[in-house]
C-alpha positions as CSV (number, residue, x, y, z in Angstrom):
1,X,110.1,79.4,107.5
2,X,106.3,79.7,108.2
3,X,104.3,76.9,107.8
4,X,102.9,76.3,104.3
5,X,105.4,78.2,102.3
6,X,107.3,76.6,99.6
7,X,110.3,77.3,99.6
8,X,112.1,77.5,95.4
9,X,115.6,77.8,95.0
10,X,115.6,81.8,95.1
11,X,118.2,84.1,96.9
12,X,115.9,87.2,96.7
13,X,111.7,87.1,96.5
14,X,110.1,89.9,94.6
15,X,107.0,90.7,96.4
16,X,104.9,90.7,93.3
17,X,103.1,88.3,91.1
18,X,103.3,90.7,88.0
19,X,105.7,88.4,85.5
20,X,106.8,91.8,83.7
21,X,107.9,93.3,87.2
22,X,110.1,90.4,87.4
23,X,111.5,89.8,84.0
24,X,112.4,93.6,84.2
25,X,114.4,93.1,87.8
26,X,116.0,89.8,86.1
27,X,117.4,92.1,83.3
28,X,118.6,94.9,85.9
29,X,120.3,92.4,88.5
30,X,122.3,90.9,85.6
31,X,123.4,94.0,83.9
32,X,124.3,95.1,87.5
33,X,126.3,91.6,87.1
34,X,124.4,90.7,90.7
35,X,124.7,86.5,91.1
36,X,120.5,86.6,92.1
37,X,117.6,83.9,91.3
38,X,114.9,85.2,91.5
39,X,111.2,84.2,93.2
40,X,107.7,85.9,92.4
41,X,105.0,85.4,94.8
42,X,103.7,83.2,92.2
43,X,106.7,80.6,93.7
44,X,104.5,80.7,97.3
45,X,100.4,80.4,96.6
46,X,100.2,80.8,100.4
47,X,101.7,83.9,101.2
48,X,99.8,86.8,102.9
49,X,97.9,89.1,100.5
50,X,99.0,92.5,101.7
51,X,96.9,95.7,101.9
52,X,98.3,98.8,100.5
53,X,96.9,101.1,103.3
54,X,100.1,103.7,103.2
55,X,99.8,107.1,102.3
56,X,103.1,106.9,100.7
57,X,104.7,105.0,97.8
58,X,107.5,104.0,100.5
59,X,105.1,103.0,102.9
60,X,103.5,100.5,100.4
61,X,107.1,99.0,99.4
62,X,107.8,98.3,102.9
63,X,104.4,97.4,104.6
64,X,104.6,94.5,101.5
65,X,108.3,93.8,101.4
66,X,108.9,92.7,105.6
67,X,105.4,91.2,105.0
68,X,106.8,88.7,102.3
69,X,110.3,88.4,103.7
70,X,109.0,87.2,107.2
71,X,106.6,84.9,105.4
72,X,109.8,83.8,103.5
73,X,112.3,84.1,105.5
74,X,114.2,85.5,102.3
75,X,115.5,88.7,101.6
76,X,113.0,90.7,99.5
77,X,112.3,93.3,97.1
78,X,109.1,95.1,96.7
79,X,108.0,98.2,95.0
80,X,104.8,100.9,94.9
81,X,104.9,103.0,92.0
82,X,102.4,105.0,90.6
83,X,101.8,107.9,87.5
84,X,101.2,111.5,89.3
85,X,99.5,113.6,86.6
86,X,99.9,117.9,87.2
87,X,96.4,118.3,86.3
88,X,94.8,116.1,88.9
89,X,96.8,117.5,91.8
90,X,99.1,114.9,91.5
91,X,96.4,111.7,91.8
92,X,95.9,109.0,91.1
93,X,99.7,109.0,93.0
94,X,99.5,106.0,95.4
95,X,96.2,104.8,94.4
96,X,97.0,104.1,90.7
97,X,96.5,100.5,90.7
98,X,93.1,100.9,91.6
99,X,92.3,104.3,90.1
100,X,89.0,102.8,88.8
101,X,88.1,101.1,91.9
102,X,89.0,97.6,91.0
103,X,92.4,97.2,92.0
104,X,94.6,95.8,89.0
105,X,92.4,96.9,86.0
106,X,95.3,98.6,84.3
107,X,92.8,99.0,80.5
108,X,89.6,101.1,83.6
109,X,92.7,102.9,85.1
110,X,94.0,104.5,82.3
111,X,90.4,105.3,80.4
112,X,89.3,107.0,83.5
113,X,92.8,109.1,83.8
114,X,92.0,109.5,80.2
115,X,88.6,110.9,80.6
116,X,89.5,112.7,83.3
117,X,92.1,115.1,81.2
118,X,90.1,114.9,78.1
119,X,89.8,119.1,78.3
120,X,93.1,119.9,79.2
121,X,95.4,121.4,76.6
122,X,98.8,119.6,75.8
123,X,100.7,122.5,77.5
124,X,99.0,121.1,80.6
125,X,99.2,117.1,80.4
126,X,102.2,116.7,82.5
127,X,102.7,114.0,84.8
128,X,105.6,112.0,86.1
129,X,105.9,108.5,87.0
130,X,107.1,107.9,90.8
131,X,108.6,104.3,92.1
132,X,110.2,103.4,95.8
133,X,111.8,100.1,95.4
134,X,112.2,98.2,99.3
135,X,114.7,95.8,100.3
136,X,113.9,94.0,103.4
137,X,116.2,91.5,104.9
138,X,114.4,88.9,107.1
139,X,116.9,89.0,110.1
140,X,116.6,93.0,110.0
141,X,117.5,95.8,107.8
142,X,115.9,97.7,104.8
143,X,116.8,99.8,102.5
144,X,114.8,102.1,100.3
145,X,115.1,103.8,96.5
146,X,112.8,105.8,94.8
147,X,113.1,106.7,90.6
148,X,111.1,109.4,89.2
149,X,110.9,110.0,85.3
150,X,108.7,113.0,84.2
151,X,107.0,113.6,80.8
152,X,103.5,114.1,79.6
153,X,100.2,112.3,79.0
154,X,98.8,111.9,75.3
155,X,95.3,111.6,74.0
156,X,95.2,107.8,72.8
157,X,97.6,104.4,74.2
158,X,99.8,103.9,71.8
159,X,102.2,100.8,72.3
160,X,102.2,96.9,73.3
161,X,105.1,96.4,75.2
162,X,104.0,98.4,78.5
163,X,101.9,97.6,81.1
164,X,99.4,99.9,83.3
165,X,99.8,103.9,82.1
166,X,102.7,103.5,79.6
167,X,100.6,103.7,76.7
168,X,99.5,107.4,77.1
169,X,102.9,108.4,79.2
170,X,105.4,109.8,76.9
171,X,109.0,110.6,78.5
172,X,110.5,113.9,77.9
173,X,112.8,114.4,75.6
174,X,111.0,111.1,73.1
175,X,108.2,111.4,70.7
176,X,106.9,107.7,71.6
177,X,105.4,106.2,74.8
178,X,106.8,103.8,77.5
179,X,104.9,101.0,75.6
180,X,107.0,101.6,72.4
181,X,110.1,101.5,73.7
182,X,112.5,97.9,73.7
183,X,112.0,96.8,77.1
184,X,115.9,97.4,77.6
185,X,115.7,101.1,76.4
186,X,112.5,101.3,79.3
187,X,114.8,99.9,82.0
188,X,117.4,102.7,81.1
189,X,114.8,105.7,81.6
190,X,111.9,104.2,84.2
191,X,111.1,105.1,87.4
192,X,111.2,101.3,88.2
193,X,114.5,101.2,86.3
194,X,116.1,103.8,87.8
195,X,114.8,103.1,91.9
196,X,116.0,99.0,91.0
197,X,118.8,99.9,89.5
198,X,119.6,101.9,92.4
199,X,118.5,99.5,94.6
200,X,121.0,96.5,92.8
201,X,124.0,97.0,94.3
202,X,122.6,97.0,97.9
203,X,121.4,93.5,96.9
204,X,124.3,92.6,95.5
205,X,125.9,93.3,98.8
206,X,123.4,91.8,100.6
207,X,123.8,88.6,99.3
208,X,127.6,88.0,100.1
């Protein structure tokens, strides 16, 4: 293990400090009945901050999850995901964590997406929410899932239980946002649910 990294009593490291990211892998791995404990970069204060220079949603999962997992020297999951809205040619894609320039402001993010569609008709709102989930292995190996859900944006946030876009990102075939949905009813129809899910057996497998 490098120097300086803290080692908890985790099998698999989620390469994020976002504790809603890793309640909603908990829930996944144990409805996939996958034996995991689970770490957040939160568990090591020293590991490398890592810069989200890919062009692609994939590239971003992996540049981060062999960062953490050679810091770690534990297997490790990491994801990019991002809302790709028809209107705006398909932005702010990989750079919707830091739409607004300040990476992490999820309230600037979604007022400037907001302001930015402000004119365009409801027939024309659609968007779709993209995630490639990364497993790294430190001794070598990775594999990579992706989960796209598509819907539509709406005019105000509406919801509490979300977290960046859901609040104005309505899923087709619903009349209510990503933020109003049970956090177990999310995980069925997210793009994080479904590339995780997707991604649980391989850990499951992993692991033995």
């Amino acid at each position: 293990m490098t120097a300086g990294a803290a080692r908890p009593p985790a099998s698999v490291v989620l390469a994020t400090a976002n504790p809603g990211k890793l309640a909603e892998l908990a829930r996944i791995l144990a409805d996939e009945h996958a034996d995991v404990t689970l770490a957040s970069l939160a568990d090591f204060p020293c590991a490398p901050e890592v810069t989200e220079t890919g062009a692609t949603f994939a590239e971003n999962a992996l540049l981060k999850a062999h960062a953490i997992a050679e810091f770690t020297q534990l297997p490790t999951v990491s994801d990019d995901s991002g809302l790709c809205v028809d209107a705006l040619n398909g932005m702010p894609g990989v750079l919707s964590a830091r739409w607004s320039g300040r990476h992490g402001d999820d309230e600037a993010n979604l007022r400037l997406v907001l302001g930015q569609v402000a004119d365009v008709p409801d027939e024309r709102r659609g968007a779709r929410f993209v995630c490639v989930a990364a497993l790294v292995l430190p001794g070598g190996g990775e594999h990579v899932t992706e989960g796209v859900v598509t819907g539509r944006l709406i005019r105000e946030p509406r919801g509490e239980n979300g977290f960046g876009y859901d609040p104005i990102f309505v899923p087709d075939g619903y009349d209510i946002t990503t933020a109003e949905m049970a956090p177990a009813d999310k995980d069925k129809i997210s793009h994080r649910g479904r590339a995780l899910r997707a991604l649980a057996p391989v850990i499951r497998r992993s692991l033995r």
